[in-house]
C-alpha positions, -999 to 999 in steps of 0.1 A, spaced: 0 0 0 14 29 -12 21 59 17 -2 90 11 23 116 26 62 112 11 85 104 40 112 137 36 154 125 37 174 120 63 191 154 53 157 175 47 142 161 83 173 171 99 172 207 89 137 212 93 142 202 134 172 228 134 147 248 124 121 237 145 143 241 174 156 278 168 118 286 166 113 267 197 142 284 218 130 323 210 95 311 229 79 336 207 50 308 200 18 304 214 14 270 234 -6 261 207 19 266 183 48 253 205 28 220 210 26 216 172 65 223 167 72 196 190 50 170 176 64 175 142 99 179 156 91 143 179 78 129 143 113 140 123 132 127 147 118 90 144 123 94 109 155 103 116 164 74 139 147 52 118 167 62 87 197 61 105 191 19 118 185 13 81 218 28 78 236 10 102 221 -23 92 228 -17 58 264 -12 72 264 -42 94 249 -62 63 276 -52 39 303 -53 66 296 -88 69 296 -104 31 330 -81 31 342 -106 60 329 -134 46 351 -125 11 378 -120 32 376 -149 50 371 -174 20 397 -159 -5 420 -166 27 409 -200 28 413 -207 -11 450 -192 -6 457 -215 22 444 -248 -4 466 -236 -29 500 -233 -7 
């Protein structure tokens, strides 16, 4: 099913909560409007973390098949000798 709001990048969400911060920090909003810039600063930075544990798995994923070559092309060299 596709999503009906486009999920912004890692680098887009990130400024926007800078953003959302510096507004945040002058307290020159309304509680009404503070409440709002939190609870789309809270949902940026899930985004965030969750972009950032696809990251790492991603990471973790590749890091691993690059061990596993390592480890077999030392084992084919040691056959050979």
């Amino acid at each position: 099913m596709a999503r009906s709001k486009k999920t912004p990048d890692f680098e887009t969400s990130l400024e926007r909560l800078e953003e959302i911060v510096e507004c945040l920090e002058t307290g020159d909003l309304s509680l009404e409007q503070s409440l709002k810039q939190f609870e789309e600063g809270v949902s940026l930075t899930r985004a965030c973390q969750t972009a950032l544990t696809d990251a790492e798995q991603t990471i973790k994923v590749l890091t691993e098949k690059n061990a596993e070559l390592q480890l077999n092309d030392l084992d084919t060299q040691s056959i050979d000798d």
